[in-house]
N, C-alpha and C positions, 0 to 999 in steps of 0.2 A: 384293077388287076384281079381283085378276088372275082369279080361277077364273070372276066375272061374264063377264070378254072372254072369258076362252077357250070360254066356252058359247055366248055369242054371236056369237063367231066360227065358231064349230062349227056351228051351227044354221042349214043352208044352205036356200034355195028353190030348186030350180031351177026354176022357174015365170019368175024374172027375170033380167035379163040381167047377164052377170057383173060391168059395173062397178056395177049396184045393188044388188046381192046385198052386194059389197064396202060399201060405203056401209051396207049395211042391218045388217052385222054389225058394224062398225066403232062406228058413234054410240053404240050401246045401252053396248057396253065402255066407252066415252069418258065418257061420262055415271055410269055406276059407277062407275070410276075416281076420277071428279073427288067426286062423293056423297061416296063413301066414305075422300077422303082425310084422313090428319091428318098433325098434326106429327112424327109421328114416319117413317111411312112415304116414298115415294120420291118422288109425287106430291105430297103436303102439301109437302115441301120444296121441289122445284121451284114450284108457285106460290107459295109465300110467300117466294122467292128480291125481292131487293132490283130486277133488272131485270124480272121478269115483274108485280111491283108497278108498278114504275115506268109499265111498257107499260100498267100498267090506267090510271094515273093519264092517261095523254094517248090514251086509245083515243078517244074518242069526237071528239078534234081530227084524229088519224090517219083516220078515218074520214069526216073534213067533207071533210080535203085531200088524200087520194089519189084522190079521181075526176076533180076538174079540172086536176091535177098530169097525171097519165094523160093523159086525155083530148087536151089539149093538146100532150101528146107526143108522141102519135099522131100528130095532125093536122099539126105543125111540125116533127117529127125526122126525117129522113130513113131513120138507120140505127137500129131499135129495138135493139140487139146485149146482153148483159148485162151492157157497163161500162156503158149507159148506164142501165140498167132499176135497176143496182145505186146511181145516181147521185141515180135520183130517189127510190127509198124510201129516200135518205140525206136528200134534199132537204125529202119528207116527214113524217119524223122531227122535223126541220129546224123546221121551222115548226108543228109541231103543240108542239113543246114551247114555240115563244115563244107560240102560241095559248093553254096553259094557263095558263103563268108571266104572261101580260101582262094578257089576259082572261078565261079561266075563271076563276080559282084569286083576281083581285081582287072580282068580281063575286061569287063566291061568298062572300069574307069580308065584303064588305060589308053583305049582308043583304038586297039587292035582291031583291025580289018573282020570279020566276021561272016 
C-alpha cells in the first residue's frame, strides 16, 4: 500500500492547480491504503483500534449533530475562537453517543422495520 501512495503521489498533472493536484494524489494512496490493509500492518491496526471502532459506531449520529450544533454556533456565538470550536466537537461527541446508546442501538435491537 505504501509503494500505491508513493506512485500516486508521484504522478503529478500540472494541467491542475496545486491544491487539486494534492487532493488528486492523496485519495487514490488513501483508498489503497485502506484496500489493502490488514491485521497485521500499520493501517489494519489503527482502524480496528477500540476508538476508531467506536467513532464508527456513532458516525452516523456525529454526522446528524454537527451541522446544527455548528450552525447555531455561528449564528449565537460571538467569539468562534478554538476553545470554543473545541467545546462543541466535545459537545457533539456528546450527544451523538447518547443518540446511539438511547436510539440507534434500541431501535436497532429491537427489530423495527427500518
Amino acid at each position: 500500500a505504501t509503494n500505491a501512495y508513493r506512485a500516486a503521489h508521484t504522478a503529478k498533472n500540472i494541467s491542475q492547480p496545486d491544491d487539486l493536484v494534492d487532493v488528486a494524489q492523496i485519495i487514490p494512496g488513501i483508498v489503497l491504503d485502506i484496500r489493502y490493509a490488514t491485521e497485521n500492518n500499520f493501517t489494519g491496526k489503527i482502524l480496528s483500534s477500540n476508538l476508531i471502532a467506536s467513532i464508527g459506531l456513532i458516525s452516523y449520529s456525529l454526522y446528524l449533530w454537527h451541522q446544527p450544533i455548528f450552525a447555531f454556533s455561528r449564528e449565537f456565538l460571538i467569539d468562534l475562537n478554538v476553545q470554543n470550536v473545541f467545546s462543541l466537537i466535545a459537545l457533539t461527541f456528546f450527544l451523538a453517543f447518547l443518540s446511539w446508546k438511547f436510539i440507534e442501538n434500541p431501535i436497532r435491537k429491537s427489530g423495527f422495520p427500518c
